[in-house]
N, C-alpha and C positions, 0 to 999 in steps of 0.2 A: 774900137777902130771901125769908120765906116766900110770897108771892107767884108770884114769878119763877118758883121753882121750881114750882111750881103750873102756872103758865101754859109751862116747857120741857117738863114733863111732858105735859098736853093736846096741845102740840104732837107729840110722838113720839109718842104715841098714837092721834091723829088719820090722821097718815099711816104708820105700822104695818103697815099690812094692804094698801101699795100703794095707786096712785093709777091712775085708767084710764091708756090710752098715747094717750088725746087732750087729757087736762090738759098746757097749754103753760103758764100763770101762777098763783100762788097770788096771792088778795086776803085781806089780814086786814082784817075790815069793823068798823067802832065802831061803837056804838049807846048810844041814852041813855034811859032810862025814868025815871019819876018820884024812882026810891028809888037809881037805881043807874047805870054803865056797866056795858057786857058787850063782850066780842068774839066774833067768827064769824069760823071760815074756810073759803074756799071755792077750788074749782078749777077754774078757766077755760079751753076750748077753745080761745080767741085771747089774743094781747098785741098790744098796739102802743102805744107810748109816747104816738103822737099821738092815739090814740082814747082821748078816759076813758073810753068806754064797752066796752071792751073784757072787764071784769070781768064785765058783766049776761050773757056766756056759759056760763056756770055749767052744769055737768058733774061737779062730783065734791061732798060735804060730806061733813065726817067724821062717827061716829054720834054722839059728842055734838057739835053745832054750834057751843053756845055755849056761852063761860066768863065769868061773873059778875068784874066785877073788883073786888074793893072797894073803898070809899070813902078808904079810909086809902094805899090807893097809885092811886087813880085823881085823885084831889084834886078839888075841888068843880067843876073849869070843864071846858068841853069842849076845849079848848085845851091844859090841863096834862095833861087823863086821854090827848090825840093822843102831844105830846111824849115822857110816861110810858111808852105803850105802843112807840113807833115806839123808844126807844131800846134797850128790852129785845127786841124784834125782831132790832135790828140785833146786839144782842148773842150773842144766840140763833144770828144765823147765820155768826158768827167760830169755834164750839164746833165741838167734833166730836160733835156729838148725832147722830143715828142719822138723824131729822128735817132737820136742818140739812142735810144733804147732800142730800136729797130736795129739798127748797126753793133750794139751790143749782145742782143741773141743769137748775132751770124755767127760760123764757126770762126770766120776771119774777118778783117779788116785789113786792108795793103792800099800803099802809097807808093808811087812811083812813075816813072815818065815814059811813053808807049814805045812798046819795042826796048826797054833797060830791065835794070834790076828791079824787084817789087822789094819795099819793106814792111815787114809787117806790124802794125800799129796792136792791134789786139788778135787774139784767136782762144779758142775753146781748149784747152788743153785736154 
């Protein structure tokens, strides 16, 4: 899908250039504006499974933050653009992308849309 690859792309570009050594968790954040979804990723000084707020520690963004997703693979609801996006994550992080390994050493991994629930895709047990 011309998307995906889009968005595996953003990804290894994002973290490219290395993450500080106090990023413990990546969050991919959703967001909805009138016309559109988009996603942001961010890097977090804490994880804890039992804190959701463990994201709002934010320490690292990539230079671009955000990627527009389009309508035609986000789908109209906020529920299908989650599903959509959290399974091409998960996908993202089976690959040997360059990214994926970077997102793999983190203690966590969370998807979820800004100010909701976070779900967790991976973490360090």
């Amino acid at each position: 899908m011309e998307f995906e690859s889009s968005l595996f792309e953003w990804i290894n570009e994002s973290l490219a250039n290395g993450v500080p050594s106090d990023v413990k968790a990546f969050s991919f954040n959703l967001y909805q504006t009138r016309s559109h979804f988009g996603l942001e990723l961010i890097g977090a000084s804490e994880f804890d499974e039992a804190d959701p707020d463990w994201a709002c520690e934010e320490v690292f963004e990539p230079a671009q933050r955000q990627l527009e997703i389009p309508l035609a693979y986000s789908g109209n609801t906020w529920e299908q653009c989650l599903e959509n996006i959290r399974s091409a994550v998960s996908r993202y992080l089976q690959t040997s992308e360059p990214g994926a390994d970077v997102l793999r050493r983190a203690r966590g991994v969370a998807i979820g849309f800004v100010d909701g629930e976070l779900d967790i895709l991976a973490c360090d047990r």
